[in-house]
N, C-alpha and C positions, 0 to 999 in steps of 0.2 A: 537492420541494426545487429550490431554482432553483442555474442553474450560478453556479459561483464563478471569477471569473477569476483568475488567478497573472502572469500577465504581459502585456502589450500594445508593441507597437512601433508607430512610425510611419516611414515615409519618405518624408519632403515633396516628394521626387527624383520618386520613380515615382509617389508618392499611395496607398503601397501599404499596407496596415497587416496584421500580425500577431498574432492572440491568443491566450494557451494560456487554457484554461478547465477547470476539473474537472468531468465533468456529472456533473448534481445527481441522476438515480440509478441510474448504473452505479458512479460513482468513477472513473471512468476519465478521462485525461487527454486532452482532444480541441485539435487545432490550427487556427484556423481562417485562413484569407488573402482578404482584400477591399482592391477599388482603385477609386479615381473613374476612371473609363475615359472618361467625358465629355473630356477635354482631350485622348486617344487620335482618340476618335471624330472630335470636331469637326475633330482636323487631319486626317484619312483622308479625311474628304468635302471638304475643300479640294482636297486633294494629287486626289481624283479628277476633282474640277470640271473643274481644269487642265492633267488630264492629255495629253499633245501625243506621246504615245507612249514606244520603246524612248531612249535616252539616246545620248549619239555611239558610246559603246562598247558599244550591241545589245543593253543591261540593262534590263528592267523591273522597280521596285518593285511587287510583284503588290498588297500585304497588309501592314500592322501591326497585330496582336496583341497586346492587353494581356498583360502577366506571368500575371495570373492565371488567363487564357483559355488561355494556353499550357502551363503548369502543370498544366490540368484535363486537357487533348488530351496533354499526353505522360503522367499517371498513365493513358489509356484505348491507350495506344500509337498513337496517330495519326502524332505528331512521326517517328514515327519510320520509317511507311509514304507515299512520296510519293505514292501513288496516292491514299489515304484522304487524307492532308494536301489534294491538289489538290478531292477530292471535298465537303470541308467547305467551301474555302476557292469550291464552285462552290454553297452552299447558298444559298437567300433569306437563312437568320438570317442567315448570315455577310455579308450585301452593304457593311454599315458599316464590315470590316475591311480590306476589298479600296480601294486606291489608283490603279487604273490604270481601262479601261473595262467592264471586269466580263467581258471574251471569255473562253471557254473556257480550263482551263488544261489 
């Protein structure tokens, strides 16, 4: 039996969409969260093209993270350990998320 869906959202803001779906064979109700992250992406690898360093006030933009990237990392507690935060944010996958020259965090 295939799943049934109840409800769907969109938000053309973040590109982010929402779906409840009943699956088709527990019955149970599942939520799911997907986003075009392409328009994340493509401005991260801009923003690190030209990146020229810290900012007058000694700040760097390390990293943006899609919502739903962020979402996934704080259900596994990462968000919430800087160590682990900086250790994802030092992985190969993560290199698309990183904005600045990719130096150690």
């Amino acid at each position: 039996m295939a799943d049934r869906t109840i409800l769907t959202t969109w938000n053309p803001v973040t590109r982010r969409s929402t779906e409840l779906v009943v699956d088709g064979e527990t019955g149970l109700p599942l939520i799911t969260h997907s986003q075009d992250c392409k328009p994340i992406l493509d401005a991260n690898k801009r923003l690190a093209n030209n990146f020229t360093g810290p900012n007058k006030e000694g700040w760097t933009l390390v990293a943006r993270v899609p919502a739903v990237v962020w979402q996934e990392w704080s259900r596994l507690g990462i968000t919430k350990d800087e160590k682990a935060l900086n250790a994802v944010l030092q992985m190969r996958e993560s290199m698309y998320l990183r904005t600045d020259d990719r130096r150690r965090i």
